[in-house]
C-alpha angles and dihedrals in degrees: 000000000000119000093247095066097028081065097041083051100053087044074061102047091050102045098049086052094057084049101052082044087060090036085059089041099041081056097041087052104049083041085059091040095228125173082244095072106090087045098052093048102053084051090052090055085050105051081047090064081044107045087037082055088054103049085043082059096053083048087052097039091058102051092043094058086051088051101049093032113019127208112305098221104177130143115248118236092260101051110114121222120259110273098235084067094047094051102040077053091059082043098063095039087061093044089050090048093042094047087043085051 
């Protein structure tokens, strides 16, 4: 994952756990029927347009990053060719020796 979106990601991931802390006190409080209730709430809508923002920007980010840099898609040293080219290889190579015979 590029840096860009890994820290858009954790941005996410922190703000959406802030906000399922206020959902729970936000409940607790309206359970206990405490004057913070209603503010807590409206902080905990809040933090869900927030958190909802936030998980909209990793989305961005992402496609932003394939846009401007594509998918690198190249075989690794060590990747071995597909065997039907290796074998039509051996193929031509008898033919060659055969036809030179």
């Amino acid at each position: 994952m590029p840096d860009l979106v890994r820290t858009a990601a954790v941005r996410a991931v922190m703000i959406t756990s802030v906000t399922l802390i206020q959902a729970v006190v936000a409940f607790f409080c309206s359970v206990a029927g405490s004057w913070l209730a209603f503010p807590v709430t409206i902080g905990a809508v809040v933090s869900t347009v927030v958190a909802t923002w936030s998980v909209l920007d990793v989305w961005i980010t992402r496609q932003v990053w394939r846009q401007r840099n594509g998918v690198v898609s190249e075989p690794s040293s060590t990747a071995r060719p597909p065997l039907r080219a290796k074998r039509d290889e051996e193929r031509a190579e008898t033919a060659s020796l055969s036809e030179a015979a």
